[in-house]
N, C-alpha and C positions, 0 to 999 in steps of 0.2 A: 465435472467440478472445475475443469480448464473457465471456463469462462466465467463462473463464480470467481473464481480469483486473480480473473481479470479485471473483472469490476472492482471487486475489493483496492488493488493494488492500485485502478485509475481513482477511485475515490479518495483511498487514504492519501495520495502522494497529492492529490487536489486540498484539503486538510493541513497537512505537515508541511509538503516543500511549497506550498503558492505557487503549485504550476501542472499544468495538465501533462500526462506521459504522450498522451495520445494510444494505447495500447486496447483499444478499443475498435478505433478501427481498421477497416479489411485492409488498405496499403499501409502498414504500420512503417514507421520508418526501420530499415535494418537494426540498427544501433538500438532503438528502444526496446525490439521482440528479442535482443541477445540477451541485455538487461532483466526484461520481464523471464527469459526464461530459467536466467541466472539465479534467481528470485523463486522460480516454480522447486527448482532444482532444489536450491537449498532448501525453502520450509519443506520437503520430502525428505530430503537426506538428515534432515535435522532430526525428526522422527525416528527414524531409522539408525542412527547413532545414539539415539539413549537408551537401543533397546542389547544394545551388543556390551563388550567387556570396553572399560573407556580406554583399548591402547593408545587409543591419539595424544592420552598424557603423557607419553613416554615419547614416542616419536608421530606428526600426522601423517607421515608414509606409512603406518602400521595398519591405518585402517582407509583403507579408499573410500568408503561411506563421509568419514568427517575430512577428508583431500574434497569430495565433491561438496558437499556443500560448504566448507570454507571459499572454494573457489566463485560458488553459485554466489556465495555471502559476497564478496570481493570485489563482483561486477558492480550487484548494487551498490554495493559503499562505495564505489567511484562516481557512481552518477548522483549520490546523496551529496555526499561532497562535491563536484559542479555545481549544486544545485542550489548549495548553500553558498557557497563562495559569489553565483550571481545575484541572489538574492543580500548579498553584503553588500556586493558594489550598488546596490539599487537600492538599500535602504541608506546609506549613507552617501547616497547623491542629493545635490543642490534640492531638486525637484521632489524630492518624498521629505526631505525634513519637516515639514508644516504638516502631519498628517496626527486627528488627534489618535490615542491611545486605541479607542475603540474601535475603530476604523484600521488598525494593525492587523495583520495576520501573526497567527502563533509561529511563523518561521519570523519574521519581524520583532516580535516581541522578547524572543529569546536570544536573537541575535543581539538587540540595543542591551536586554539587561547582562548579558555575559561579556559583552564588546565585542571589535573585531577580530582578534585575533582568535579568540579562543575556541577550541575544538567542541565544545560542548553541544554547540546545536548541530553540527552534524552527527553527532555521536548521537543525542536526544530522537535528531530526526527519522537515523535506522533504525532505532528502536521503535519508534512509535508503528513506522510503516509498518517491520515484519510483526509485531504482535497485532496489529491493526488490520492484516491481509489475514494473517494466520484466523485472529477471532472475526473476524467480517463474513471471511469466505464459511469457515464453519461453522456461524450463528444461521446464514443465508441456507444453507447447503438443506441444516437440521430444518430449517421450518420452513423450506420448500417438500421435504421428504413429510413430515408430519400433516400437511397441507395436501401434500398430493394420497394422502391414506383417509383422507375425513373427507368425502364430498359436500356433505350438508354445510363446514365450514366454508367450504370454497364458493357455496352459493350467496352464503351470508357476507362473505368478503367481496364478494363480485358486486355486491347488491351496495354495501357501504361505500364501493367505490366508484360505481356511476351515480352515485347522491352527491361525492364530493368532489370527482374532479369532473371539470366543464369537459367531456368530451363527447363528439358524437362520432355514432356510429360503431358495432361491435369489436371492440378491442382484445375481447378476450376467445376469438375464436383458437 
């Protein structure tokens, strides 16, 4: 499931922040696999903390399940936040002003309508990612598992997709 929701996380943050993690591949930069695991950490301990009594309302030292994933949570929100702040100076530079509406990315788009200051598209932005890794990786997960229990489907699917992507040669060894 590690690698389903590695993908998940490089898609969704390609999506949201306008910008690749890199968290896909083999020499990952350090910084980004602390990030990604920050990320792992928390949608786990997220899980995990709504299944217990919620003392983290009283104090979050009471429960080290919601300590770790706040913390896991804490990594990403630093790099959401970088991520949004370049993306400010780079939409409100000389050279992107002329760009039309449609041609925006959604991190662009909610940055002009909110302005600059405002917290909103970072806040927008973790949002989107963890429910976005969260349901990616386990929409991925389910219909790889359902897929891998039906062979006649996987023939059928195998068969639709050397009709539509140009490729040669057995890919699906």
């Amino acid at each position: 499931m590690d690698e389903i929701h590695r993908y998940a996380l490089e898609t969704i943050t390609v999506i949201t922040l306008d910008t690749r993690m890199g968290c896909l591949k083999e020499d990952m930069d350090p910084r980004i696999r602390k990030v990604m695991e920050g990320v792992q950490v928390g949608v786990k301990e997220m899980g995990n903390s709504m299944r217990v009594l919620p003392l983290y309302r009283i104090s979050k030292h009471l429960s080290p399940t919601y300590k770790r994933m706040s913390d896991g949570f804490d990594l990403f929100g630093d790099y959401v936040r970088e991520m949004t702040l370049a993306a400010r100076e780079r939409i409100f530079s000389e050279e992107n002003g002329d760009k039309a509406d449609a041609e925006r990315s959604v991190m662009e788009k909610v940055i002009r309508r909110c302005g600059r200051e405002s917290s909103v598209p970072s806040v927008l932005a973790f949002d989107m990612c963890i429910a976005g890794i969260d349901t990616t990786g386990n929409s991925i997960g389910f219909l790889l598992t359902r897929l891998s229990e039906n062979p006649e489907e996987q023939v059928r699917i195998c068969g639709l997709l050397s009709f539509c992507l140009p490729l040669t040669g057995n890919i699906f060894i």
